[in-house]
DSSP file (Angstrom, degrees, kcal/mol; ACC not computed):
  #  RESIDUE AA STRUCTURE BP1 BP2  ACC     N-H-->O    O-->H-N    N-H-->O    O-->H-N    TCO  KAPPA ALPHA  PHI   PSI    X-CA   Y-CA   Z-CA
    1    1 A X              0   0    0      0, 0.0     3,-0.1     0, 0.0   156,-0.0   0.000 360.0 360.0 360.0 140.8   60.9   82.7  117.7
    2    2 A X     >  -     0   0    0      1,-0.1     4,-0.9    82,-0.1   158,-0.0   0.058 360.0-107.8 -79.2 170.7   63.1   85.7  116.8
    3    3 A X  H  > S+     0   0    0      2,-0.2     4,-2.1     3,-0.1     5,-0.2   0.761 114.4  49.4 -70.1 -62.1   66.8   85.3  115.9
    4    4 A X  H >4 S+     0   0    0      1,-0.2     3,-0.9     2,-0.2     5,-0.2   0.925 113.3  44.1 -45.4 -40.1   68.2   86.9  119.0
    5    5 A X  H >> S+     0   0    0      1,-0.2     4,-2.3     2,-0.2     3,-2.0   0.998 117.5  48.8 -75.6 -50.0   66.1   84.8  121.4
    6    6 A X  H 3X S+     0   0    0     -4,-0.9     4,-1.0     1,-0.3    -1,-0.2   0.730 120.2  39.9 -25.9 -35.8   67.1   81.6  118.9
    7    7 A X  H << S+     0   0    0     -4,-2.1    -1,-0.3    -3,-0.9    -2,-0.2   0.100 113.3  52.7-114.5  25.4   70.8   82.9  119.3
    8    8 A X  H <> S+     0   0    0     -3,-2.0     4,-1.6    -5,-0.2    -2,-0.2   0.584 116.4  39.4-124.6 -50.2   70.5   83.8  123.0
    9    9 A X  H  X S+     0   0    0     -4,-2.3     4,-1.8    -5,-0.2     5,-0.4   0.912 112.3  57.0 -33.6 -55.6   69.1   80.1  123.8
   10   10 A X  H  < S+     0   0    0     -4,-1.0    66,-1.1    69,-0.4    67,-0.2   0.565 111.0  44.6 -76.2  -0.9   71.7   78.5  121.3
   11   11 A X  H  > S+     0   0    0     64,-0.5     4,-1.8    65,-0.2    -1,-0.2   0.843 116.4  42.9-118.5 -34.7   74.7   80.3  123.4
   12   12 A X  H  X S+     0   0    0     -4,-1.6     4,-1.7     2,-0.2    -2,-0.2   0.768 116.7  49.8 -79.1 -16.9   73.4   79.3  127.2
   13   13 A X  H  X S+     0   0    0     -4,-1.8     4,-3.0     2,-0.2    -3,-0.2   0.750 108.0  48.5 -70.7 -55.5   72.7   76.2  125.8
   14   14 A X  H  > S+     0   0    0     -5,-0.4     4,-1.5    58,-0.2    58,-0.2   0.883 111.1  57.7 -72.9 -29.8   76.5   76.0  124.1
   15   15 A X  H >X S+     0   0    0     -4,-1.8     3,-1.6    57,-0.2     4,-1.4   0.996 103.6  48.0 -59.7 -55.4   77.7   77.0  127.7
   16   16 A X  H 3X S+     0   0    0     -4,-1.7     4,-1.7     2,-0.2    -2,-0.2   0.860 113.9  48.3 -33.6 -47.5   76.1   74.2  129.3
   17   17 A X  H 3X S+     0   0    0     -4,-3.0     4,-1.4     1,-0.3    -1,-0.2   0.727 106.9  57.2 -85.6   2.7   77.6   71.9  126.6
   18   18 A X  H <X S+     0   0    0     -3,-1.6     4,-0.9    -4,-1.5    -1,-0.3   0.747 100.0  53.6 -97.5 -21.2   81.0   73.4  127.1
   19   19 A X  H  X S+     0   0    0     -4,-1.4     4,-1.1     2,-0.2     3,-0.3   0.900 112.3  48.7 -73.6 -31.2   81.3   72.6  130.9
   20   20 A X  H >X S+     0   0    0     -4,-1.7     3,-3.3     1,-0.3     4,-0.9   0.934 118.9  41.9 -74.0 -65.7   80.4   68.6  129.8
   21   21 A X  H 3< S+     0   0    0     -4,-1.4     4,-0.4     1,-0.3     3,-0.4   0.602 109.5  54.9 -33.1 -25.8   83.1   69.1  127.2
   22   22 A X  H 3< S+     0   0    0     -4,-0.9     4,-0.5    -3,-0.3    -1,-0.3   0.417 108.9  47.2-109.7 -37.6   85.1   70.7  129.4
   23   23 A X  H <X S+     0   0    0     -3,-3.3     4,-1.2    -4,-1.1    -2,-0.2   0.537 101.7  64.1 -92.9  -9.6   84.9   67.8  131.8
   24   24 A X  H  X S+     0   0    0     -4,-0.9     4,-0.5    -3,-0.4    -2,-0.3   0.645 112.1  35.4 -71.3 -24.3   85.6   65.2  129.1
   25   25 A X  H >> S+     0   0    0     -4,-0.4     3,-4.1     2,-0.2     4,-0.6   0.659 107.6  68.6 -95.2-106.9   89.4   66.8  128.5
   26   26 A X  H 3> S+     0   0    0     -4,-0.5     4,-4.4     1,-0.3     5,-0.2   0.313 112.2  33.1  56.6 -87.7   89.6   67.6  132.4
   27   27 A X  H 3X S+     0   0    0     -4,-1.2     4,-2.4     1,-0.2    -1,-0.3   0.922 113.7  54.0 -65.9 -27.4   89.8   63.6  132.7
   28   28 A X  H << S+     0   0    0     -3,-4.1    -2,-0.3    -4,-0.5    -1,-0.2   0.923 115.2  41.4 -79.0 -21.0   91.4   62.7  129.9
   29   29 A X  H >< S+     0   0    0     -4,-0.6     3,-4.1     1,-0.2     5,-0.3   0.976 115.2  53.4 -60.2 -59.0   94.4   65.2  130.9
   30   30 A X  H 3< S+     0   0    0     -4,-4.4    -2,-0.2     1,-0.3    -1,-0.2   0.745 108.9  44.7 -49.7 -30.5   94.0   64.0  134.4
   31   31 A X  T 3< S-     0   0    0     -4,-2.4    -1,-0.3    -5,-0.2    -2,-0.2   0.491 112.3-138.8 -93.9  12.0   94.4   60.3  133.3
   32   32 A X  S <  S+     0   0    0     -3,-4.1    -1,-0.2     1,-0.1    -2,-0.1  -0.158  71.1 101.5  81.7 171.7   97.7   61.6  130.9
   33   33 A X  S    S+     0   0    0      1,-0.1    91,-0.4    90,-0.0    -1,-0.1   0.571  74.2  77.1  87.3   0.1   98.5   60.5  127.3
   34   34 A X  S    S-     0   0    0     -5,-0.3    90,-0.1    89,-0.1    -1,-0.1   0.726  72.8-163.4-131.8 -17.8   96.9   63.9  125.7
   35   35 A X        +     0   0    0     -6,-0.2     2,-0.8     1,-0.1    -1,-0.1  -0.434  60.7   5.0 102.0-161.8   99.8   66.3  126.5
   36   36 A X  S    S-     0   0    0      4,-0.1     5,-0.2     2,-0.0    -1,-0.1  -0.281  80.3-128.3 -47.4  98.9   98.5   70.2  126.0
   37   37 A X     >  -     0   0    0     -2,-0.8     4,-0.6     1,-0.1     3,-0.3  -0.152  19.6-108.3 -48.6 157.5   95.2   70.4  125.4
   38   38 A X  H  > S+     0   0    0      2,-0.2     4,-1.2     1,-0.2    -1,-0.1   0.806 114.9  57.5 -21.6 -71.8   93.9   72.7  122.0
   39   39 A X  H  4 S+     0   0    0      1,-0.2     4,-0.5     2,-0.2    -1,-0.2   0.868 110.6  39.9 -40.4 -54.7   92.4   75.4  124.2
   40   40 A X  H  4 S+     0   0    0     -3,-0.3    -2,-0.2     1,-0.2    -1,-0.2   0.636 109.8  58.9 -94.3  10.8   95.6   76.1  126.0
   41   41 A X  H  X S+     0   0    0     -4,-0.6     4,-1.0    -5,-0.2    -1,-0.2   0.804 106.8  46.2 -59.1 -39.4   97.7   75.8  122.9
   42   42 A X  T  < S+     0   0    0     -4,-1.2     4,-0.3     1,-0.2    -2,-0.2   0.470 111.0  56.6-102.3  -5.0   95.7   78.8  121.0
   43   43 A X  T  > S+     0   0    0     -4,-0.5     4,-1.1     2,-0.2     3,-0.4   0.610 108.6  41.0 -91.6 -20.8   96.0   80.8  124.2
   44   44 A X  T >4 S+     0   0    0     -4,-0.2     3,-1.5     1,-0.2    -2,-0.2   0.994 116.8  62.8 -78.1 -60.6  100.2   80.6  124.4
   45   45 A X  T 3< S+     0   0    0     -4,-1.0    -1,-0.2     1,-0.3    -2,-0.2   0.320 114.5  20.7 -95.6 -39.0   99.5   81.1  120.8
   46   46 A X  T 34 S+     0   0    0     -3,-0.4     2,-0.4    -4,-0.3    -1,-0.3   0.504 101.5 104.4 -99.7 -36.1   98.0   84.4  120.8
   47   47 A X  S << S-     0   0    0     -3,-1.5    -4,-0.0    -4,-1.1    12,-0.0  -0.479  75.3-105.3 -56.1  96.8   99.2   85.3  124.0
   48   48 A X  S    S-     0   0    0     -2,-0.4    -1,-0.2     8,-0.0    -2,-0.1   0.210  79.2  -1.0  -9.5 153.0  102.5   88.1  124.1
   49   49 A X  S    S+     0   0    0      7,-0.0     5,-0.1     0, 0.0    -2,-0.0   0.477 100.5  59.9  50.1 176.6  105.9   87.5  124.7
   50   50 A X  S    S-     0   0    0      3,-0.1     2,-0.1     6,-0.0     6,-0.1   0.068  78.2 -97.6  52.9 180.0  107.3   83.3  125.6
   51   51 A X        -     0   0    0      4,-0.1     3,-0.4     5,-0.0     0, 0.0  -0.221  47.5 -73.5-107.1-159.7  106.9   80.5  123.4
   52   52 A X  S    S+     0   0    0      1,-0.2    -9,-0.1    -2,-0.1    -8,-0.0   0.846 138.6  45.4 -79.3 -30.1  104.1   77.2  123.1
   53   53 A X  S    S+     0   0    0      2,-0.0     2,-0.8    -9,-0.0    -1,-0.2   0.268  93.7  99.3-101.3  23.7  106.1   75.9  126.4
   54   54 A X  S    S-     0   0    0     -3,-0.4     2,-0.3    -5,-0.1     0, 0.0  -0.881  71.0-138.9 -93.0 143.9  106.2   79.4  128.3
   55   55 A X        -     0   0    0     -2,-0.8     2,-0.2     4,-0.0    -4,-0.1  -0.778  24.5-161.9 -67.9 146.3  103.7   79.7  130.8
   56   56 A X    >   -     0   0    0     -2,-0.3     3,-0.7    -6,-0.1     2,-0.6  -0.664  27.9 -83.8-122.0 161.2  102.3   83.5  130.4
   57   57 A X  T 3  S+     0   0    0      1,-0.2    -2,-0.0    -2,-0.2     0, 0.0  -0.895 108.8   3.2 -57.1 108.7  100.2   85.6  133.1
   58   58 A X  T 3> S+     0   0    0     -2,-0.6     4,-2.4     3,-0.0    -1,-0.2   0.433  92.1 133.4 112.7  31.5   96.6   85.3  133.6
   59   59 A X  H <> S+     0   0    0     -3,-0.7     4,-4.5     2,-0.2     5,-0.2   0.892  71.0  57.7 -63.3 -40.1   96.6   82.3  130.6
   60   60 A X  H  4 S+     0   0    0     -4,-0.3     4,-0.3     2,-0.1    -1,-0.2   0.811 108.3  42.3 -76.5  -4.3   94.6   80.3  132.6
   61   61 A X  H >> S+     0   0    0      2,-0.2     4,-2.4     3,-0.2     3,-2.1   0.939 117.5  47.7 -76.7 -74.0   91.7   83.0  132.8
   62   62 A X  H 3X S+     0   0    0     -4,-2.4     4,-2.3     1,-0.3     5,-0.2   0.740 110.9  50.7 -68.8 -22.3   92.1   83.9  129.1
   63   63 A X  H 3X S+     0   0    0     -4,-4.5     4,-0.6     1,-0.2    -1,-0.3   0.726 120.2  42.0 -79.8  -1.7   92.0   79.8  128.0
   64   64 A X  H <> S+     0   0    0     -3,-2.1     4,-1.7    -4,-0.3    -2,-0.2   0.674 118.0  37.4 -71.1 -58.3   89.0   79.8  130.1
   65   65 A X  H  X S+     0   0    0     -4,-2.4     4,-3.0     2,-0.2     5,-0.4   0.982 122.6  47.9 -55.2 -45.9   87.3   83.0  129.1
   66   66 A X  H  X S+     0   0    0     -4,-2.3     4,-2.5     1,-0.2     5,-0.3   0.937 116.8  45.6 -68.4 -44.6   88.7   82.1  125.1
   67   67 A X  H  X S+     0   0    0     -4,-0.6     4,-2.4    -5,-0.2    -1,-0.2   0.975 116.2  44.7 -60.8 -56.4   87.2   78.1  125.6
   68   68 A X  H  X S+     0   0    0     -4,-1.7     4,-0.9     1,-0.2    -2,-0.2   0.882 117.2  47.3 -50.2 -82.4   83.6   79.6  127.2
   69   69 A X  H  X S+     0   0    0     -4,-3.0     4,-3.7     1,-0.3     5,-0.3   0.732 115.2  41.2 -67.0 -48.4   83.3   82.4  124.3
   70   70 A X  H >X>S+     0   0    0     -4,-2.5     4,-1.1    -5,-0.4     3,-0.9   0.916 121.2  48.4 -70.4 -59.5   84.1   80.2  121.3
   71   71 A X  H 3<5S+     0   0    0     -4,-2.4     4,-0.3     1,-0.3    -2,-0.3   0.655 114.3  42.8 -22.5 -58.4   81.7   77.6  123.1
   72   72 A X  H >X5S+     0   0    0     -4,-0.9     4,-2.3   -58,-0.2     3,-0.8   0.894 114.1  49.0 -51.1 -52.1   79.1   79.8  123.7
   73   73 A X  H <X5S+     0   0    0     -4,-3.7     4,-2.6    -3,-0.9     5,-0.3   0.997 110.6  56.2 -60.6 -58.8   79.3   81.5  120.1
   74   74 A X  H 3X5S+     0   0    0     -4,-1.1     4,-0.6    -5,-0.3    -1,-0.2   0.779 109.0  45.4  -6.1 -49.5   79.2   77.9  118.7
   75   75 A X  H <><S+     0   0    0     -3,-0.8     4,-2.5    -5,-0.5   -64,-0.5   0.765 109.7  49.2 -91.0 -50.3   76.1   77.3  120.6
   76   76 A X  H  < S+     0   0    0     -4,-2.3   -65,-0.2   -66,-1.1   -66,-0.2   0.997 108.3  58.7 -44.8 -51.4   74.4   80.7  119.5
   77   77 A X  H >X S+     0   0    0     -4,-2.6     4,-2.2   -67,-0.2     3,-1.1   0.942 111.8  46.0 -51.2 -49.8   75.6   79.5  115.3
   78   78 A X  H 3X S+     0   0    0     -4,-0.6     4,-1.6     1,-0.4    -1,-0.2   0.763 109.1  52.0-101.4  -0.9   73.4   76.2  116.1
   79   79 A X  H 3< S+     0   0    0     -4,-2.5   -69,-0.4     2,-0.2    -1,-0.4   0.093 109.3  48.7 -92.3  25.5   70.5   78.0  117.6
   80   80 A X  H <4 S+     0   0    0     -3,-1.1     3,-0.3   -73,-0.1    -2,-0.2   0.003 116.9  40.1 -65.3 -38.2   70.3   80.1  114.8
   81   81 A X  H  < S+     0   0    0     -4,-2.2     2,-1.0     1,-0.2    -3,-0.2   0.865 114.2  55.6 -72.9 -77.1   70.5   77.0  112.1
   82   82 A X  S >< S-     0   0    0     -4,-1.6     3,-2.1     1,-0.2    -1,-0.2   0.424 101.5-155.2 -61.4  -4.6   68.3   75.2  114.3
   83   83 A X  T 3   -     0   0    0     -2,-1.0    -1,-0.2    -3,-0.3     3,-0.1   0.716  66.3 -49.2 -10.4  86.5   65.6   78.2  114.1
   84   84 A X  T 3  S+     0   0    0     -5,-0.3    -1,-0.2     1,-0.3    -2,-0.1  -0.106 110.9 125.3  95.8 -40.3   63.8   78.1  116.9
   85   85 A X    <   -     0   0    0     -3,-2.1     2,-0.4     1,-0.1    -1,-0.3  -0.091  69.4-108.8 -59.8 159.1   63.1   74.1  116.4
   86   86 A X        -     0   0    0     68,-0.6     2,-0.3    69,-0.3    -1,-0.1  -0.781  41.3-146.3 -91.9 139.2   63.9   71.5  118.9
   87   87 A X        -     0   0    0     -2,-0.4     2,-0.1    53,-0.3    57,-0.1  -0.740  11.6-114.9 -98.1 146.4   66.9   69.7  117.4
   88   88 A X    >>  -     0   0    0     -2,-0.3     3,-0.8     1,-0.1     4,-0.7  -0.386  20.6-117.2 -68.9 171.3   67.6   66.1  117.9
   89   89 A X  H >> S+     0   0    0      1,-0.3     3,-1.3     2,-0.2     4,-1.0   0.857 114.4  56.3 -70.3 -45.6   70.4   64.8  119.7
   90   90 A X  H 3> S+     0   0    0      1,-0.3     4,-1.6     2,-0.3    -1,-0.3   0.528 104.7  54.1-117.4 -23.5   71.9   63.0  116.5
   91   91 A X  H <> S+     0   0    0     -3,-0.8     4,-1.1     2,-0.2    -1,-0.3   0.710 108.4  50.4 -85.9 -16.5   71.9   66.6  114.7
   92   92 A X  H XX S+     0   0    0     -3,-1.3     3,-1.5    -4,-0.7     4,-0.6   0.988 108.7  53.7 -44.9 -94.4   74.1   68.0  118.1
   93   93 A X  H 3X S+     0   0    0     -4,-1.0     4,-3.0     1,-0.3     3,-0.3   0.676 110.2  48.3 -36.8 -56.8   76.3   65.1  117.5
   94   94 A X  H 3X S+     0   0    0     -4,-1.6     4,-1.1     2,-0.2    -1,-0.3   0.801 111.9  44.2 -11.9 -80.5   76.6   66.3  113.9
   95   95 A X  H <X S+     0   0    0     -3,-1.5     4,-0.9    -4,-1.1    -2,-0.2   0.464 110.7  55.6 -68.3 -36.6   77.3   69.5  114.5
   96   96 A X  H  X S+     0   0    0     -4,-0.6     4,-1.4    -3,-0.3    -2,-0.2   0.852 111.8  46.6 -49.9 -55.0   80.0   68.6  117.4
   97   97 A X  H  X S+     0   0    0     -4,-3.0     4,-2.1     2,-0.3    -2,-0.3   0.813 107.7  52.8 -90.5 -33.3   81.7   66.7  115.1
   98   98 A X  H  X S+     0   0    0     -4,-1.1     4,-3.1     2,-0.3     5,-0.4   0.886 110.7  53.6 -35.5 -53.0   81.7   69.5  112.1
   99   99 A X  H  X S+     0   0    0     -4,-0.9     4,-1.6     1,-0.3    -2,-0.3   0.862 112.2  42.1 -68.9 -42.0   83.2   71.9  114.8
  100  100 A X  H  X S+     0   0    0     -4,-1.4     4,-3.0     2,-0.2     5,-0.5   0.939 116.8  45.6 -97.6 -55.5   85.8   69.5  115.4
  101  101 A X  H  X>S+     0   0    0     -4,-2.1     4,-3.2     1,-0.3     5,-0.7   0.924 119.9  42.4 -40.7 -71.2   86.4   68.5  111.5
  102  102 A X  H  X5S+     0   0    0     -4,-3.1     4,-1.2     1,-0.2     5,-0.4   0.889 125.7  33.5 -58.1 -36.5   86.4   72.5  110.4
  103  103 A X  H  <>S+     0   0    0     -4,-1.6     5,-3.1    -5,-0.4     6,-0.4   0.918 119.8  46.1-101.0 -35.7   88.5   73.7  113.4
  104  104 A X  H  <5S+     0   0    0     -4,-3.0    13,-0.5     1,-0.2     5,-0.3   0.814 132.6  22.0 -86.6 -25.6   91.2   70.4  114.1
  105  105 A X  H  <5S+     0   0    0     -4,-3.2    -1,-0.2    -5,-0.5    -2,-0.2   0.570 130.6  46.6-115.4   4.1   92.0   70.0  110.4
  106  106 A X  T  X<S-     0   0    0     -4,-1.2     4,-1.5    -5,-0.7     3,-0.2   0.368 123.4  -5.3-100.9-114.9   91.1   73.8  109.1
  107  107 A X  H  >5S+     0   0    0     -5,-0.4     4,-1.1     1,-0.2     6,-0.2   0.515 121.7  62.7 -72.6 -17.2   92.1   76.6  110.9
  108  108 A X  H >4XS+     0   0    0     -5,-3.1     3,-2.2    -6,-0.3     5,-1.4   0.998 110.6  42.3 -59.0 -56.6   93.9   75.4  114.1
  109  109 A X  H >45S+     0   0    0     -6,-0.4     3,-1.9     1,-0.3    -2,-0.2   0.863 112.5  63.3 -50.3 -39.6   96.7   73.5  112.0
  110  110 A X  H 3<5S+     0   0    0     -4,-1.5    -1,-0.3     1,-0.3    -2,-0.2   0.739 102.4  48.9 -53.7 -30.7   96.6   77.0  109.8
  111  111 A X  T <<5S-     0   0    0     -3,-2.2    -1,-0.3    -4,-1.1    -2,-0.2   0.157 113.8-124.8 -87.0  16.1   97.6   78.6  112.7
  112  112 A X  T < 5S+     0   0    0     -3,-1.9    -3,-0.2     2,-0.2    -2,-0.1   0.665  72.5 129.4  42.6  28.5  100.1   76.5  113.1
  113  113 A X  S   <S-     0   0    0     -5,-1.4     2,-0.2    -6,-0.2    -4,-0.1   0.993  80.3 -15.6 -24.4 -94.2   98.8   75.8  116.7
  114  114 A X  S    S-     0   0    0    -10,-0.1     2,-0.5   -72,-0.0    -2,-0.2  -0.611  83.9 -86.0-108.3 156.8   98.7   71.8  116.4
  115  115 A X        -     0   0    0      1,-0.2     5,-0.4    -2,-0.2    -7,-0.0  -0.851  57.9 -80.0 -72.2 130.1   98.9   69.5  113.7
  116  116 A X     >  -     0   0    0     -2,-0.5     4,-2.4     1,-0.2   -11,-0.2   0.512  48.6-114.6  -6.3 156.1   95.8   68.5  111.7
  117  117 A X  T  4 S+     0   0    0    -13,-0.5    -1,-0.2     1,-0.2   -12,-0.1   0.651 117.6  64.8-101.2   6.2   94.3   65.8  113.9
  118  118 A X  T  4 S+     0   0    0    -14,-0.1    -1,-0.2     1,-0.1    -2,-0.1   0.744 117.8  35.6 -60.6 -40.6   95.1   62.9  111.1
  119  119 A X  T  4 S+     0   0    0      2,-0.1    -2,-0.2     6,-0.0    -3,-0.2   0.716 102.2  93.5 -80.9 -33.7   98.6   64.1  112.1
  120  120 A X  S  < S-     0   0    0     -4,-2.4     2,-0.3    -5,-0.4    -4,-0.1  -0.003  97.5 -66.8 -62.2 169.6   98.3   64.9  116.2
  121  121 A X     >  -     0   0    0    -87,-0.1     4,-2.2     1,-0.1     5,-0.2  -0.538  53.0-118.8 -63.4 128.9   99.1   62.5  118.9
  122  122 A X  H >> S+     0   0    0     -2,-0.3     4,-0.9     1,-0.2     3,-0.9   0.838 111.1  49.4 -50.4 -80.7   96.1   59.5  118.6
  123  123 A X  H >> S+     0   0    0      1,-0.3     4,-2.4     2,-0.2     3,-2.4   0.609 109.6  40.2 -33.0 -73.6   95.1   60.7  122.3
  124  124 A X  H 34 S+     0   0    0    -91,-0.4     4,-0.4     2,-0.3    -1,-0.3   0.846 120.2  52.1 -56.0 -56.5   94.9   64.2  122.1
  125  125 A X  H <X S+     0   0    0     -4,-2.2     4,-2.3    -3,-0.9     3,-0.4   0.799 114.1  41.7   2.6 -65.7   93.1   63.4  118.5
  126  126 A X  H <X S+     0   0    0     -3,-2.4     4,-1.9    -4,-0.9    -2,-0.3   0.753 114.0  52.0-105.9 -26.2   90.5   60.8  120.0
  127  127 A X  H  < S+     0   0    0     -4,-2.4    -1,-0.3    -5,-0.3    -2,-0.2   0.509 111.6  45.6 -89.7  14.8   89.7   62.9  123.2
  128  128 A X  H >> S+     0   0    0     -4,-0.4     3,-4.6    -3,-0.4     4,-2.3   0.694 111.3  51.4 -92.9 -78.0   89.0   66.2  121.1
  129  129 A X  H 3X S+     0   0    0     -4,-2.3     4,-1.5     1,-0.2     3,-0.5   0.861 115.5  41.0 -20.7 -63.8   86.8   64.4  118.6
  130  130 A X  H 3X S+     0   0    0     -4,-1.9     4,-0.5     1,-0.2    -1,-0.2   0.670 113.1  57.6 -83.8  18.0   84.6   62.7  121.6
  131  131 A X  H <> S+     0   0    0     -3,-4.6     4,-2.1     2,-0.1    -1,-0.2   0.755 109.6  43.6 -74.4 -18.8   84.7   66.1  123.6
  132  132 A X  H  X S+     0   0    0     -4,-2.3     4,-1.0    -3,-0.5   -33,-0.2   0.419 110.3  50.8-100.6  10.7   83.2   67.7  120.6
  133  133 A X  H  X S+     0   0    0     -4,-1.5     4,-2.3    -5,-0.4    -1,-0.2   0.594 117.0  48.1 -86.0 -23.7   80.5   64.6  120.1
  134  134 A X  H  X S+     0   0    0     -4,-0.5     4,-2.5    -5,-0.2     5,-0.5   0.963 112.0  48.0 -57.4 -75.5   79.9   65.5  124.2
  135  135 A X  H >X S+     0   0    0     -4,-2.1     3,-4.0     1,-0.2     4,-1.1   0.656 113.4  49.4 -38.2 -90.4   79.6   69.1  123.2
  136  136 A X  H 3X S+     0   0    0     -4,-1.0     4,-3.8     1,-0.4    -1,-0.2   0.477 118.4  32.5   5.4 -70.2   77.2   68.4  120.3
  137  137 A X  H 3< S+     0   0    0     -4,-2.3     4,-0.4     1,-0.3    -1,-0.4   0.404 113.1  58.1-101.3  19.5   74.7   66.3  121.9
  138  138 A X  H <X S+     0   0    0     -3,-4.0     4,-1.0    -4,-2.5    -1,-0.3   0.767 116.4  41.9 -85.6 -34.2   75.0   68.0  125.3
  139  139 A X  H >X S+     0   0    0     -4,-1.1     4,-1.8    -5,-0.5     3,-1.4   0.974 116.6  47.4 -87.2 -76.8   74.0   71.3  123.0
  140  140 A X  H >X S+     0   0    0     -4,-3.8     3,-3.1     1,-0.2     4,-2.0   0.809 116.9  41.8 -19.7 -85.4   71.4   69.6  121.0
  141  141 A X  H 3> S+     0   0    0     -4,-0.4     4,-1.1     1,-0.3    -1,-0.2   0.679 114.9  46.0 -69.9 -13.2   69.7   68.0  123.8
  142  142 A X  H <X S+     0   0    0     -3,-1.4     4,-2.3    -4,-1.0    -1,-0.3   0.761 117.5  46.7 -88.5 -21.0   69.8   71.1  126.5
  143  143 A X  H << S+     0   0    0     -3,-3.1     5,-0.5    -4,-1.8    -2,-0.2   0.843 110.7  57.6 -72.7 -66.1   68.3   73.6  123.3
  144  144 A X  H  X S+     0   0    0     -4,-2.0     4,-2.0    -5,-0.5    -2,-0.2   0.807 108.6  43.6  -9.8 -68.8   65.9   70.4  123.0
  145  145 A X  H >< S+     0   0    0     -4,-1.1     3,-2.3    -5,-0.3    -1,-0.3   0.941 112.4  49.9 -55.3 -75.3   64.9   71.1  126.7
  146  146 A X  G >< S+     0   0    0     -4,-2.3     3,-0.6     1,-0.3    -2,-0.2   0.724 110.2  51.8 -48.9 -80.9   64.5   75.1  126.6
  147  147 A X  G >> S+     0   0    0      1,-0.3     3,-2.2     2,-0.1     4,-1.5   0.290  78.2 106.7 -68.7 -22.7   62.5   74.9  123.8
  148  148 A X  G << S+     0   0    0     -3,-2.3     3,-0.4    -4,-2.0    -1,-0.3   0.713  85.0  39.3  19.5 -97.4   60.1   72.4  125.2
  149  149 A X  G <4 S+     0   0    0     -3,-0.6     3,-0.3     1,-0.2    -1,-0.3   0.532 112.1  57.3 -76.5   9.6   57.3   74.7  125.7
  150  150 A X  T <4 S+     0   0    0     -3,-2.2     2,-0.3     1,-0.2    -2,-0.2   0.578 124.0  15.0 -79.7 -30.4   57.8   76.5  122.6
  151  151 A X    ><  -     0   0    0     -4,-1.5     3,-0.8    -3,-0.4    -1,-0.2  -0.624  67.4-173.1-161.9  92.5   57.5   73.7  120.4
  152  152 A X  T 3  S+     0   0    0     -3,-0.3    -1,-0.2    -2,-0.3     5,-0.1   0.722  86.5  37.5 -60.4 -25.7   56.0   70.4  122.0
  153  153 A X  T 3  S-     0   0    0      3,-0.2    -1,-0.2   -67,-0.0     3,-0.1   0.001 123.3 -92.1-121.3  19.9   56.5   68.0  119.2
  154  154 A X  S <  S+     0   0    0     -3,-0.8   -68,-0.6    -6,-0.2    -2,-0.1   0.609  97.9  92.3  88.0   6.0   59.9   69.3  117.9
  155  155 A X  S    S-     0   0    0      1,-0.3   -69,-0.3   -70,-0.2    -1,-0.2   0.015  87.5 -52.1-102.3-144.7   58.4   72.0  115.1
  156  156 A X        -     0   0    0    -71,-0.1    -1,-0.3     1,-0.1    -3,-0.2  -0.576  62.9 -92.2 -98.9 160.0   57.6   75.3  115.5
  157  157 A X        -     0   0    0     -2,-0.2    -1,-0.1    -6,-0.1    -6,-0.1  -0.088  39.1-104.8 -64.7 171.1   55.4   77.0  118.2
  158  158 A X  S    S+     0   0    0      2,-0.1    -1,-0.1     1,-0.1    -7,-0.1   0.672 122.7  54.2 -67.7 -48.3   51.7   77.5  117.7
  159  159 A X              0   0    0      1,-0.2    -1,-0.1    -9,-0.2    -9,-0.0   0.754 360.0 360.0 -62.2 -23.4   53.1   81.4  117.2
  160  160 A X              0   0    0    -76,-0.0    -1,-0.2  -158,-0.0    -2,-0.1   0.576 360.0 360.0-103.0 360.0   55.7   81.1  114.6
């Protein structure tokens, strides 16, 4: 398998795992306790004009577009490590939980977003982490599936 078709799998594949993620925050908002979620934090953030409590125009398209894109690129990044192989789910989980390590205590807090997620409100904290163990092994296990007939026992095709 090629890299682009490896990083063109790994990115419909990270879309798919960004709508389950996507429905893990969704409820945890809906049931309270996690205040402003990540996504639309880094969109105010980026965003012209207001502050972190203005609402802006068209924010909820661009935290939507801005959530999908990293999600998708995410997914493209582990279908390119994964090259071409079917990953297990426990290496998804992995990999969900890296994204969440590098991004909730590296560069968000650097961007003075949020605080580091040792630091955040425990909710907001404990529903990122398991949206990005969702994301993981929702991405793991949906590449898993495309790749199917490409590589029946989880190694490389017959071709490669």
């Amino acid at each position: 398998m090629g890299v682009v078709a490896a990083a063109a799998q790994g990115a419909a594949a990270g879309a798919a795992a960004t709508a389950a993620m996507t429905g893990v925050m969704a409820a945890a908002r809906k049931q309270g306790g996690v205040g402003r979620l990540p996504p639309k934090l880094l969109t105010r953030r980026f965003l012209p004009g207001g502050g972190e409590h203005t609402p802006r125009p068209g924010e909820n398209l661009a935290t939507t577009a801005a959530h999908w894109g990293f999600g998708s690129a995410a997914g493209a990044v582990f279908g390119l490590l994964t090259g071409g192989r079917r990953p297990r789910v426990a290496l998804g989980l992995a990999y969900g939980a890296a994204v969440w390590l590098v991004s909730y205590e590296g560069w968000v807090p650097k961007l003075t977003v949020q605080p580091p997620a040792h630091r955040d409100a425990p909710g907001r904290a404990a529903t990122m982490a398991a949206a990005h163990l969702v994301y993981g092994g929702v991405l793991a296990a949906v590449l898993r599936r495309m790749r199917r007939d490409v590589c029946p026992r989880g190694g490389r095709s017959a071709a490669q």
